[in-house]
N, C-alpha and C positions, 0 to 999 in steps of 0.2 A: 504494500500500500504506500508506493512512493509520493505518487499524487491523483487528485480524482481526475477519470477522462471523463467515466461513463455513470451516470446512476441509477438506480432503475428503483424507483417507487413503486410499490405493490400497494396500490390502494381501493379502499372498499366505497368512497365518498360517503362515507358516515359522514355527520357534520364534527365529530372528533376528527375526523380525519385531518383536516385541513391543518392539526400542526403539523402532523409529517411530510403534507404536501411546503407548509410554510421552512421545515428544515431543511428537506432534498433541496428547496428552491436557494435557501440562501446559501446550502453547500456547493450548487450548482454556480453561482455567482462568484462566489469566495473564491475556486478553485478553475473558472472558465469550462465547468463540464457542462456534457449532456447531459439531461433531462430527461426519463422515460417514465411517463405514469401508467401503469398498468392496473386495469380492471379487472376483472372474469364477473363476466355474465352469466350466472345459473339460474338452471331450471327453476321456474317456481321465484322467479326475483320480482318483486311486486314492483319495482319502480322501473326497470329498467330490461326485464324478461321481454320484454313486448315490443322491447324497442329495435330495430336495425343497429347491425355496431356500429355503423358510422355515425349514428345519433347518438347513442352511447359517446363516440370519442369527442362530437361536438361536444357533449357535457362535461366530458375530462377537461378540451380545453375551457370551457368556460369555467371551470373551479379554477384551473393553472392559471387564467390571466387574470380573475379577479387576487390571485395570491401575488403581495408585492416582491417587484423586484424582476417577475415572470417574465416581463417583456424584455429582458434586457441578456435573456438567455439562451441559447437552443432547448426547443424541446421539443414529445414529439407524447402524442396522445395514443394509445393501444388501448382497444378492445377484441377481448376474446371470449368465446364460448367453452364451457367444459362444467361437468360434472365438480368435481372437486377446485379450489382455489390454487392447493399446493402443488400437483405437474403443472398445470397453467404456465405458474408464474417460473417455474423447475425449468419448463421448456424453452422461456422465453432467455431466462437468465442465460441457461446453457449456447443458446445462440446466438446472444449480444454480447456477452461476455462483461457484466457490469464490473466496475471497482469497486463499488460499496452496492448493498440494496438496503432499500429505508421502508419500514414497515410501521405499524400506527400500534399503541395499548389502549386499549380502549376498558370503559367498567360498563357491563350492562346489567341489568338487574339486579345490583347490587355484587355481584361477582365476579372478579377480576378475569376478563379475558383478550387474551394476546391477538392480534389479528397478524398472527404467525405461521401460514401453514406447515403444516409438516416438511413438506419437500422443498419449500425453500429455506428451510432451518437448514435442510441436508445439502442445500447447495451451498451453504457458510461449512458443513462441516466436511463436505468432499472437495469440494473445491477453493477450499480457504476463501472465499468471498466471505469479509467486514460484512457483518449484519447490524443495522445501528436500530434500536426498536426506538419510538421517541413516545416521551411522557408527558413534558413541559410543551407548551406555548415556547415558540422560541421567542428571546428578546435582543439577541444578538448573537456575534460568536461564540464559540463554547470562549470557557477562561478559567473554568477550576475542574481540570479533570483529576478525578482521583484513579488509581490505576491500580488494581492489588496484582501480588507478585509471589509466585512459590520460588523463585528461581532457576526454571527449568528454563527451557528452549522457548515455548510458548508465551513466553513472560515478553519476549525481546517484541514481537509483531507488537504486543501492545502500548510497552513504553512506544514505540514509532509511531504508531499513526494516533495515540494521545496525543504526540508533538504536533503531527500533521495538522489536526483538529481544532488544536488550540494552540498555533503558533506562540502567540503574544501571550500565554497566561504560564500561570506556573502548574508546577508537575509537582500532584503529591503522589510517591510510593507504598505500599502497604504491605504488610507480609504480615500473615495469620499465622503464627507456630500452635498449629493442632496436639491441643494434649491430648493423651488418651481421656475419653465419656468415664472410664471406668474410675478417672485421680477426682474429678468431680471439682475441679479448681475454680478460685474465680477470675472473672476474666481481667488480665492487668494488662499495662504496658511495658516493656522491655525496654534496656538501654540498645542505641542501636550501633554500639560500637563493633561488637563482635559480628555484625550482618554488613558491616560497610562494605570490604569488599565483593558479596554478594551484591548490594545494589549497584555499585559500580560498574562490575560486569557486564551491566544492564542496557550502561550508557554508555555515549558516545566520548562524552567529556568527561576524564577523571575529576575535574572539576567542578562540574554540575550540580552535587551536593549543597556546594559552598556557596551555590548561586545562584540557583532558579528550580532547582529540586529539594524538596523535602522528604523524608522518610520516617517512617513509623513502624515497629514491631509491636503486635499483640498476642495475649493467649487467648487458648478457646478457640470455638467452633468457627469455623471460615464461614459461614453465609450467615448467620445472624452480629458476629465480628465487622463483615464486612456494610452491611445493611446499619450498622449502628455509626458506621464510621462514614456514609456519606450523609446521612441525617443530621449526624452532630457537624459536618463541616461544609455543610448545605451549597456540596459540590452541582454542578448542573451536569457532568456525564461521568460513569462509573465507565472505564475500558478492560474485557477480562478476555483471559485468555480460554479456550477449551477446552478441557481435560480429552474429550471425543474418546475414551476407551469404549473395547470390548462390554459387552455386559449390558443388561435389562436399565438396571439405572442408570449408568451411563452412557447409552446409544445417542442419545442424542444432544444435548450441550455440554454433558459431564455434570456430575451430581452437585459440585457446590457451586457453577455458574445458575444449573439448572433451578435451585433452589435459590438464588440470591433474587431471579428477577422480577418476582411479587412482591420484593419487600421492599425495593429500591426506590426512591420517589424524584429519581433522576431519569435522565436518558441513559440507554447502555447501548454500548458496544462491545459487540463478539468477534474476540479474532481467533484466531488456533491452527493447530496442526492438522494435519490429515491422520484420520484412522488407516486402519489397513483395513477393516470393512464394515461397511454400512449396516444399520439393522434396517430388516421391511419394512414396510412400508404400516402395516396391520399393528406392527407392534411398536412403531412410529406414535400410531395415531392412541395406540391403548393406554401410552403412557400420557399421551397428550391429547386427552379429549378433545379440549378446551380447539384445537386445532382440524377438528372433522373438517371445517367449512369448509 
């Protein structure tokens, strides 16, 4: 994620929707990319079932241009037909090859649900495509990304395009040292001297520390650790990495990304590695209801 070309919004035009069309729009400006908003039209869609796509796309454009900034950028309106949301939007990624996709959180019925589908969660975890979900109204650049960090490999893509993201602002690090459930500790802060050169590694500049990056070591559990730590420091995007293992819990974001992004009340961005392979599709969805659409 050196820099944005392409971006490909996956949007439902909910009227929630419109901040993620409002953040693709100002990432799209920021970085002089394309723009791609994409729909799917199903069966059974009361506003817009009945419609031809190309009325359908007039309506995408007309949410893109009433969104500011819009005119001032390429962009390019998709309607599609299908069954489910997540090949739709799987297919289209696959073909365009976006830099980032930006997708919407929406709450209905009092129930926290992602307007996520399945398969293009998988196209963030097979194809390393940045999946940014947004939560906030944007009011500007991002400017306090907070970035949590185990120190692996996967840690590095997100220190990066945290910088990308929020050139001008500062970088805080974060690293959760997981005790074992069974010590029952509580949860503290650690001195971060013995983890320096771990953050270090991280960065570009051995110097960084001393001047535009901050760091922080805690105990305890990593998703309610990390959930506590952008609330108290009332960051506007959380950048994580993907654990993407083998395994029922972790097929799909990895258990403590998976877990962190209901509690977040930030934007997040997912970056990670490639699996070596993918879970179905069925069991995709079993673990992720919330994602049928």
């Amino acid at each position: 994620m050196a820099t944005l070309r392409r971006i490909l919004l996956a949007t439902d035009l909910e009227p929630k929707s419109d901040r993620a069309m409002e953040r693709a729009v100002r990432l799209a400006s920021q970085f002089g990319a394309e723009l791609t908003a994409l729909h799917v039209v199903r069966d059974g869609d009361r506003l817009y079932g009945a419609m031809p796509l190309h009325h359908v796309e007039m309506e995408i454009r007309r949410h893109l241009l009433a969104t500011p900034g819009a005119a001032g950028i390429a962009t390019r309106a998709v309607a599609v037909k299908g069954e489910a949301v997540g090949p739709q939007v799987a297919g289209y990624a696959e073909t365009w090859q976006p830099d980032l996709v930006v997708v919407g959180h929406h709450q209905r019925d009092g129930v926290t649900e992602l307007f996520l589908p399945a398969t293009a969660e998988r196209i963030a975890i097979a194809d390393e495509t940045p999946l940014l979900i947004v939560r906030a109204k944007p009011l500007g650049p991002y400017a306090r990304p907070l970035v949590p960090v185990d120190f692996s490999e996967r840690s590095r893509p997100s220190v990066a395009a945290a910088r990308l993201l929020a050139p001008d602002g500062r970088l805080d690090l974060l690293h959760v040292f997981d005790v074992p459930a069974i010590a029952h500790p509580p949860a503290t802060r650690l001195d971060t001297t013995e983890f320096a050169d771990d953050f270090r590694a991280l960065l570009d500049d051995a110097e960084a520390i001393d001047r535009t990056v901050t760091v922080e070591v805690r105990t305890g559990s990593p998703p309610p650790q990390i959930v506590a730590a952008a609330r108290d420091g009332r960051y506007d995007l959380v950048v994580m990495g993907s654990a993407r293992r083998n395994g029922l819990s972790r097929a799909v974001l990895g258990s403590v990304a998976h877990e962190v992004l209901d509690g977040l009340p930030c934007d997040t961005l997912i970056t990670g590695e490639s699996p070596s392979t993918n879970a179905p599709a069925a069991v995709l969805a079993s673990l992720m209801p919330w994602a049928k659409a």
